[in-house]
N, C-alpha and C positions, 0 to 999 in steps of 0.2 A: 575585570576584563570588560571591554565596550562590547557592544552587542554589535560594531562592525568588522569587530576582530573574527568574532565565529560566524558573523556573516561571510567573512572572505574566505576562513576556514573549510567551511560547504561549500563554496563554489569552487575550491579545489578537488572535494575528494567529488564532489557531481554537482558540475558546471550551469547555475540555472538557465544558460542558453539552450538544452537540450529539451528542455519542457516542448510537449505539444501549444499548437497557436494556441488551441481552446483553454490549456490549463491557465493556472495561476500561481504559482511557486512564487518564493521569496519573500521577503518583509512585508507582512500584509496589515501590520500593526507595530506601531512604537517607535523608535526613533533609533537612529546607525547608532548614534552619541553618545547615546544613556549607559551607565553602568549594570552591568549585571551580576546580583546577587548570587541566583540562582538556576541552573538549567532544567526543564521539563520533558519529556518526550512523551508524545501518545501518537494515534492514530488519529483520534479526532479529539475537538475541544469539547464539551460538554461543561454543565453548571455544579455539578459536584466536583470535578476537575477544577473549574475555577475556582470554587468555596475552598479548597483545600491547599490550592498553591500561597505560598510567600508575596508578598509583595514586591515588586522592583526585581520581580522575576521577565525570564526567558522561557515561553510555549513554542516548541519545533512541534511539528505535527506533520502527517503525513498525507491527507487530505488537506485543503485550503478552507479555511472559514468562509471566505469572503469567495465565491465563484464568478459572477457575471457583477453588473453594475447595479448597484445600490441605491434605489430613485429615493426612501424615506429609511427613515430608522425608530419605528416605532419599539418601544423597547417591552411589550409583550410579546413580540413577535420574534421567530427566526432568521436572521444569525444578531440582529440585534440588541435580542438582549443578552447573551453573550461576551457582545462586543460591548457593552453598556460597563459589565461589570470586570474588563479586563482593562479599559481604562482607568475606571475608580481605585484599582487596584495596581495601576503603572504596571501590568504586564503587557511585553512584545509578542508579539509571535510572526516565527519565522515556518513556510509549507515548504518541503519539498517532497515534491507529487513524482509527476512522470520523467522526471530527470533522476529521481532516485528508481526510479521503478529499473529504466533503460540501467545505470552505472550498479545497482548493488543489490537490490531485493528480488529479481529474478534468479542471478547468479546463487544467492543463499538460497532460496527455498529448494533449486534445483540441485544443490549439490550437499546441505546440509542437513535441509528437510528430508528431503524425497534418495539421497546418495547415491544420487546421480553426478554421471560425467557429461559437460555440456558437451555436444561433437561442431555448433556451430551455434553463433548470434545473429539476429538481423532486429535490429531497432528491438521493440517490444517480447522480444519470439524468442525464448531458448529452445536448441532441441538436444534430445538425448537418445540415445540407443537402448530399446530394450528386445527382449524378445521373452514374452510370459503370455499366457494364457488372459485374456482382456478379464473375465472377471475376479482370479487373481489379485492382477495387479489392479483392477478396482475397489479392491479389500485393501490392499497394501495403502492407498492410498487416501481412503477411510480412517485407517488407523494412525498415519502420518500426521493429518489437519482435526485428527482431533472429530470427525463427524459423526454426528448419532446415526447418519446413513448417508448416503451416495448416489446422486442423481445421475445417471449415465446416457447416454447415446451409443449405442450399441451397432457398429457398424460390420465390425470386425470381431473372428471368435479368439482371434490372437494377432498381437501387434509387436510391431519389431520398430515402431518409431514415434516418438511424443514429442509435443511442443507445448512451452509452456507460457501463460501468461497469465500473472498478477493480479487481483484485483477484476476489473471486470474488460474482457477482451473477445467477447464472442464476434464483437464486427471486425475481426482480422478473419477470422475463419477461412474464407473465398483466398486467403494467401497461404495458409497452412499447408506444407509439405511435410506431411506423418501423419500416420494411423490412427493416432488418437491425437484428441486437445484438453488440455487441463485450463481450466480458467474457471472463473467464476462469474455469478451471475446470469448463467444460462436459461433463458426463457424457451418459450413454446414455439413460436415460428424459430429460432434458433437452432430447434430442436429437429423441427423437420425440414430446413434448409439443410442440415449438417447428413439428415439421411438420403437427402439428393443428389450427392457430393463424395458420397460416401467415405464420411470422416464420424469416426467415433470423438466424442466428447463427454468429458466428466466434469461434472460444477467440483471444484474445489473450493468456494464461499469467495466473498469475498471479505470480509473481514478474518475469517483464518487465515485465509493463503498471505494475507498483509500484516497478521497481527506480530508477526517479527520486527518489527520498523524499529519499534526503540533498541530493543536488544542488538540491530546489527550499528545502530550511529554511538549508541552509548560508549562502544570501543574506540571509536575515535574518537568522540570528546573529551573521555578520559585520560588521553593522552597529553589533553591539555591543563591538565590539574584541576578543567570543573565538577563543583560538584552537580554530581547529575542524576534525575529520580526519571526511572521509567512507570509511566501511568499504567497500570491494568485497564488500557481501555475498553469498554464495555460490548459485548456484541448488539445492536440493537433487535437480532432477532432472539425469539424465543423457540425453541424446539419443543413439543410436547408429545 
């Protein structure tokens, strides 16, 4: 199969017109034409990922290698040398960022991860209806992504409404209508913007809340008889 056959594939089931201006989604390496061996899926590309892939493979990723414009390509450096050796090796790779975020990976964490009912969407934003006790449901939520602990914003002793967002979305916040915010990424002005405002907030990481990406595309590619390997891709952080 060509690599613009599952190109047009993804932009069925999430249309790379939806990406924000800043993102970058889509063929960011290799050619529509080329045949494809193999499919890959990760979060992000790393060099152990590449030492390990096939040749005259397919990298989907869910971050973009390539973000802003590229003045040199020194190949000690990042994303360079990366890109260095994905060439050598005739692999593609195809992002999809914030078009998947909007069409399928908020939908799943909220309704699969977390077993919630979405009550309503707006771009980035799921919400859901709860009504539990905040540090409860800050345990429940702990134990859902997987985290050694739980960063919270504490505004409220109990919450009857969440919005969620993927990845890192504390600068929606100032839009968020509900109790609490799940997202990830939450820094310290964030922190005490959000007590101003009086919106509770929980970091849900940003690499857990997204580490689902392969698991939920790998269903549809398979519907197309490719073979597909999803990466274990790595948390860059370490907990200790």
């Amino acid at each position: 199969m060509k690599t613009i056959d599952i190109y047009n594939f993804l932009d069925e089931i999430s249309p790379f017109e939806l990406q924000e201006s800043w993102d970058n989604s889509g063929l960011l390496l290799g050619d529509l034409n080329e045949e494809v061996d193999k499919v890959y899926l990760s979060i992000d590309v790393d060099e152990k990922l590449i030492e390990e892939m096939d040749e005259n493979s397919l990298l989907i990723t869910h971050h973009p290698l390539i973000f802003g414009g590229i003045k040199q390509l020194q190949f000690n450096q990042y994303p360079a040398h990366l890109i260095r050796k994905m060439v050598q090796k005739n692999i593609s790779n195809i992002a999809m960022h914030t078009n998947f975020d909007q069409t399928h990976l908020n939908e799943y964490v909220a309704t699969k991860v977390l077993g919630l009912e979405i009550v309503k969407k707006e771009g980035f934003i799921a919400y859901m209806e709860v009504d539990e006790k905040f540090d409860d449901f800050a345990h429940k939520i702990s134990e859902a992504f997987g985290l050694p602990h739980v960063k919270c914003v504490k505004a409220h002793e109990r919450i009857k409404t969440v919005a969620l967002t993927t990845g890192s979305g504390a600068s929606l916040m100032r839009s968020i209508d509900a109790d609490c915010f799940l997202t990830g990424d939450i820094k310290y002005h964030d922190a005490m913007e959000a007590k101003t405002i009086n919106l509770s907030m929980i970091d849900i990481g940003h690499y857990e809340s997204e580490q689902f990406f392969g698991k939920i595309l790998a269903t549809y590619l398979e519907n197309l008889g490719l073979a597909v390997i999803i990466s274990q891709s790595k948390n860059p952080f370490t907990y200790i």
